[in-house]
C-alpha positions, 0 to 999 in steps of 0.5 A, a space after each residue: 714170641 717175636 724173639 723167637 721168631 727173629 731167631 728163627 729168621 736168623 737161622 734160615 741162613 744156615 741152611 745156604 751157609 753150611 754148603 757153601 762153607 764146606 765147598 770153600 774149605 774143601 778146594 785147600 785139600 787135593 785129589 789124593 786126600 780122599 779121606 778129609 774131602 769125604 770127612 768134610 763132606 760127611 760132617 756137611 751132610 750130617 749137620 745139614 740133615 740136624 739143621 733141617 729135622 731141627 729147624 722142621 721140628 721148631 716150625 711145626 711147633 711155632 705153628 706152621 706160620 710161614 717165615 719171611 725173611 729180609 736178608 740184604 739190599 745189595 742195591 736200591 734206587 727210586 725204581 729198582 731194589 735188588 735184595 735176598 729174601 729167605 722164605 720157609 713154608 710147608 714145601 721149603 720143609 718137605 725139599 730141605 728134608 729130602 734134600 738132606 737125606 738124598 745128600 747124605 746117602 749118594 755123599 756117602 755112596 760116592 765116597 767109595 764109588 768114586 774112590 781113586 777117580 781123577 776127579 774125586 776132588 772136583 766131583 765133591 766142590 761141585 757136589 757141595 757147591 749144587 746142595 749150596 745152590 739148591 738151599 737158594 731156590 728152596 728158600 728163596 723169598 723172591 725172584 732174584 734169590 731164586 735166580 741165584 741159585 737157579 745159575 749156581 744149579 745149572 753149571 754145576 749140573 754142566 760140570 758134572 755132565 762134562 765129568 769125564 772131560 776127555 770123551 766126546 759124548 759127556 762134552 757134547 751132551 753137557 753143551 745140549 743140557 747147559 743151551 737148554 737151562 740157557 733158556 730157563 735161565 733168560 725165561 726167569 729173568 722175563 719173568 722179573 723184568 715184566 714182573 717189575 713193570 707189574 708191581 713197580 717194586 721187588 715182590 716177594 713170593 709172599 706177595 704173589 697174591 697181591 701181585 696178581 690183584 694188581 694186574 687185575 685192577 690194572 686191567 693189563 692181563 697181558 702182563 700177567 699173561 706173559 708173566 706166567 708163561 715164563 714161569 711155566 717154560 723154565 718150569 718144564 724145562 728144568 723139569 725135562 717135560 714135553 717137548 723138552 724132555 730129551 736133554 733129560 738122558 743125555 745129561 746122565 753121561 756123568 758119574 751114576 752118583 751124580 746121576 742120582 742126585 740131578 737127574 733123579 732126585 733134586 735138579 730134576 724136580 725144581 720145575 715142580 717146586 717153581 710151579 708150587 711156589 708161583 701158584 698163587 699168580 695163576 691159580 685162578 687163571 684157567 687157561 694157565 692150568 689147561 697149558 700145565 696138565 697138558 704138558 704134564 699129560 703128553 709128557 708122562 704118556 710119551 716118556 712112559 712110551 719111551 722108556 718101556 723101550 730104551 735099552 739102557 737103564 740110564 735112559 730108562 730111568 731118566 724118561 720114567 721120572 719124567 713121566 712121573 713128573 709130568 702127573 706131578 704137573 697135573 697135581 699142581 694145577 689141579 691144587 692138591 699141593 700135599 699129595 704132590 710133595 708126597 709124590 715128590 718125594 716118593 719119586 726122588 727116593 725112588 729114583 735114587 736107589 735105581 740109580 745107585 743099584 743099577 750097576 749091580 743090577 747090570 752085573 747080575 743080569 748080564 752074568 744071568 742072560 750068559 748062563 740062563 740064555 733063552 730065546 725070545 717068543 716070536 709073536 705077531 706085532 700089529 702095525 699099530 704097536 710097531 709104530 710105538 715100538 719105533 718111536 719109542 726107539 727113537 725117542 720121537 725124535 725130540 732131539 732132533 726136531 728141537 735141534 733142527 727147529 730151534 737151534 740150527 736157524 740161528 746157526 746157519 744165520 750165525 754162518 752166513 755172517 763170514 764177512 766178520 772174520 775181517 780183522 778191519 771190521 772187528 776194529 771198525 765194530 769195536 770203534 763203533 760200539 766205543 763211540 756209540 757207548 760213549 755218546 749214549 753215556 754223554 749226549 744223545 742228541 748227537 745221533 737222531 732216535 729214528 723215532 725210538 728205532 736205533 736201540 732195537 738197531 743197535 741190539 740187533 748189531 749185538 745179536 749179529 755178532 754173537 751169532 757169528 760168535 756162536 757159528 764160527 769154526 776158526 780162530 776161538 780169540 776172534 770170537 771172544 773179542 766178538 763177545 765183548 764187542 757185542 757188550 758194547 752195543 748191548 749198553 750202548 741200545 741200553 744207553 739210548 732207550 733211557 737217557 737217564 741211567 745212574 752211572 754206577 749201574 753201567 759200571 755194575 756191568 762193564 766191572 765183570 764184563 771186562 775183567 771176564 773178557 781179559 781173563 779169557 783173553 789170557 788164557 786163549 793167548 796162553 794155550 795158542 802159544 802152544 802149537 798155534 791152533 785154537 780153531 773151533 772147528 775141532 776138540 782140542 783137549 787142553 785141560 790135560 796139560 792146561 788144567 788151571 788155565 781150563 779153569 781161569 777160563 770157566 770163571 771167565 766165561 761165567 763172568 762174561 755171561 753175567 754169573 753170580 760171581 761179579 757185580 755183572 749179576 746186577 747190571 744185567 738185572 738193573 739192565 732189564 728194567 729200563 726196557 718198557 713192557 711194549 718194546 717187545 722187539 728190544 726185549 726179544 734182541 736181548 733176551 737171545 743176547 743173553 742166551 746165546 752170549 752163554 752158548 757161545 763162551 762154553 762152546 769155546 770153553 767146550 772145544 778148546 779145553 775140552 773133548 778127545 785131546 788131538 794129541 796122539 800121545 795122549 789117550 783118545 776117547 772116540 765117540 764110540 766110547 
């Protein structure tokens, strides 16, 4: 039995392996070889749909004991183990089922949807990329696998909001989406960074029942507290609940196909999956359960509002899921686990095919209301109804209020910070933060602790600067010098607060930082070369005649947030642990570091490669369209 158990094991691996080969083999074939991309992506899909019935009906039959998997130590110290565990329960088998059933059907629907589309090539990497992506979460056996595949998730989910590159719209809603997944993402790592400080080892989602006996014997129910908030807010932001809920339709400006399967199906959904896997920390805490059905509960009465008033299918569909996961919430906190994988799965069927379908359906009801046109009754309205009807309209106005309350104070901040445009004080920031980093590395004792104040100083200085980063309109090279600036300080307050780092952890970070930095420093200077104008204040379009160097600048600012793709990944998380629970001041600096350090790169990203090219002689998508 314990042979067949470690095969078993083994096996878990296939289930990331398959995708994740696929989108390697598929990036040597190009845009016009339609016919191996959609024979690779076939092959994928059908071994893919094997493997899950296969592994599924092997479990089942070894008697529905949950497997653990220990796959890798990436990294290990005396205080921090960084490693991969695999994990496979009755939830990860009903999300792999459907998973591979929903990539199969919308692979081979895009197969003829997307036929001759410029982008037919870059759709399927990124396609395949995301099933790799969402097998990560699903089998994950702790946070930081999880983590992993959450970041591979989200920027495919940005790549395929900003499909069609050329348009203001999917450009512009693509950076909402990717500043709201910013938080889930900085919310996770909260999670692990008190999580750590809880337990004092790497858990794993197997151990979440001891986790929460020791913060009960510990008596620090605070820890536990925060610990869970920040799962509940990623969870209702991925998931698009209330008051997050508008990112939702707007994240639907990309391929139908890639609609479906996001929006409507998978993506959408991995909130619920975050909240099944991490039930038994909270499941006895009832003030955590209250939080989850109220949100589940405003946000499936206000979507429901919303969507039976939208006059598009799209955004329809998109506030009807979201409504339907709400009641999912309240499933989950209530426990009744089957009938929310059950819903789970209703729901993600469902939404597919009204997805896929819709634009027949728009064809034959637009061709009916031509020829069968009849004027609507004329009834009275109470001003009660009216109201809703308005609000719905408008979708109660959570755009708006999230854009006005949460994001435009850090802007006007970032705006009243002019005086950094100086190029004397770029240097004299840049040579500070050398000389910082460097007597943090060799002796502290050259600068005075201000009684454990100058870390939260020096954070503060990081954050300044890359909120001027994230406002500024002018030159895109002087913002991502801020950037890198920035990393120095965030070290450098590091350094401070815990004088005894090992060495090897700051050059995890430096070793994707700097490189990430010179990349885009590259291609910045590459596309200035061109006409001299890489202002932020405007879309500039460069992909069109740029379409490599667009994309050695996505990889650097990947790289520059810390994406898994350098050892970057690492430090940041080591990073994290050398903040203390009670520095909330330090561990808040940070955190919207690392949010808005991502927010700032893809806005440059964003209005340098992307949008309406400002060329005349290339077509130009206005916002209209």
């Amino acid at each position: 039995m314990t042979g067949e158990k470690n095969k078993m094991n083994q096996l878990l691996v296939l289930f990331i392996a398959i995708p994740f080969l696929a989108f390697l083999v598929s990036l040597f074939w190009q845009n016009k070889s339609e016919k191996t991309i959609g024979s690779i992506v076939r092959f994928t899909k059908v071994l893919y749909i094997l493997v899950s019935f296969s592994f599924a009906v092997w479990w089942i039959w070894n008697g529905l004991e949950p497997i653990s998997y220990h796959l890798a130590t990436v990294y290990q110290t005396d205080h921090f183990v960084f490693a991969f565990e695999l994990f496979y329960d009755e939830i990860t088998l009903v999300f792999s089922i459907v998973g591979a059933l929903l990539f199969f059907l919308v692979a081979t629907f895009s197969k003829y949807y997307m036929h001759r589309d410029e982008g037919y090539k870059r759709f399927f990497n990124t396609i395949l990329l995301f099933a790799a992506g969402y097998n990560f979460i699903i089998l994950s056996g702790n946070f930081e696998t999880l983590f992993i595949g959450w970041e591979i998730k989200g920027i495919c989910s940005f790549l395929l909001i900003a499909f069609y590159r050329n348009r203001y719209l999917p450009v512009k809603n693509a950076f909402k989406a990717i500043s709201y997944y910013r938080m889930s993402d900085v919310s996770l790592m909260l999670a692990m960074w008190m999580m750590h400080h809880l337990t004092h080892q790497n858990i794993t989602f197997s151990k979440l029942t001891e986790a929460k006996n020791m913060a009960i014997a510990s008596g620090a129910p605070g820890m536990a507290i925060f610990i869970v908030c920040m799962m509940i807010l990623p969870a209702a932001i991925k998931s698009a609940q209330f008051p997050f809920t508008s990112w939702l339709p707007r994240a639907m400006e990309g391929p139908t196909s890639s609609s479906a399967i996001f929006y409507g199906s998978l993506s959408v959904h991995i909130g619920v999956f975050l909240l099944l896997r991490t039930h038994p920390f909270w499941e006895e805490m009832l003030w955590a359960k209250i939080i989850i059905i109220t949100i589940g509960g405003l946000t499936a009465i206000i979507a429901t509002f919303i969507a039976r008033v939208q006059p598009t299918v799209k955004t329809q569909i998109a506030y009807a899921s979201a409504a339907q996961i709400g009641l999912m919430f309240i499933e989950v906190a209530v426990g009744w686990h089957w009938l929310v994988l059950v819903h789970f799965a209703g729901n993600a069927f469902l939404r597919t095919y009204q997805l896929l379908v819709s634009p027949s359906v728009l064809n034959y009801l637009v061709h009916h209301q031509y020829f069968h046109y009849t004027p609507p009754e004329q009834k009275p309205v109470s001003k009660f109804k009216a109201s809703l009807y308005m609000l719905g309209i408008k979708e109660w106005n959570l755009d708006s209020l999230m854009f006005t309350y949460l994001w435009s104070p850090f802007k006007w901040l970032g705006k009243q910070l002019q005086f950094l445009q100086s190029g004397l004080f770029m240097v004299l920031a840049a040579f500070a933060g050398l000389i910082l980093l460097g007597i943090g590395y060799t002796d502290q004792s050259m600068i005075p602790s201000l009684n454990g104040a100058l870390p939260v100083i020096l954070m503060g200085t990081a954050l300044t600067l890359i909120l001027f980063a994230f406002a500024s309109g002018q030159c895109a090279l002087k913002a991502w010098k801020y950037l890198l600036i920035a990393h120095l300080f965030i070290m450098a307050a590091i350094l401070f607060n815990s004088p005894h780092i090992n060495p090897i952890e700051i050059f995890f970070y430096a070793s994707g930082i700097l490189p990430a930095f010179l990349l885009g420093y590259y291609c910045l200077q590459k596309i200035k070369a061109i006409d001299s104008d890489i202002s932020l204040n405007q879309y500039h379009g460069y992909v069109y005649e740029q379409e490599t160097t667009g994309l050695l600048f996505l990889f650097a600012a990947i790289g520059m947030l810390g994406f898994p793709i350098t050892a970057a990944f690492i430090g940041i998380d080591v990073m994290f642990t050398y903040v203390h629970s009670d520095q909330s001041a330090l561990i808040i600096l940070m955190a919207l570091c690392l949010v808005f350090i991502e927010l700032s790169a893809f806005r440059i990203l964003l209005r340098i490669f992307m949008g309406p090219h400002k060329k005349l002689n290339h077509p130009v998508a206005f916002r209209s369209s």
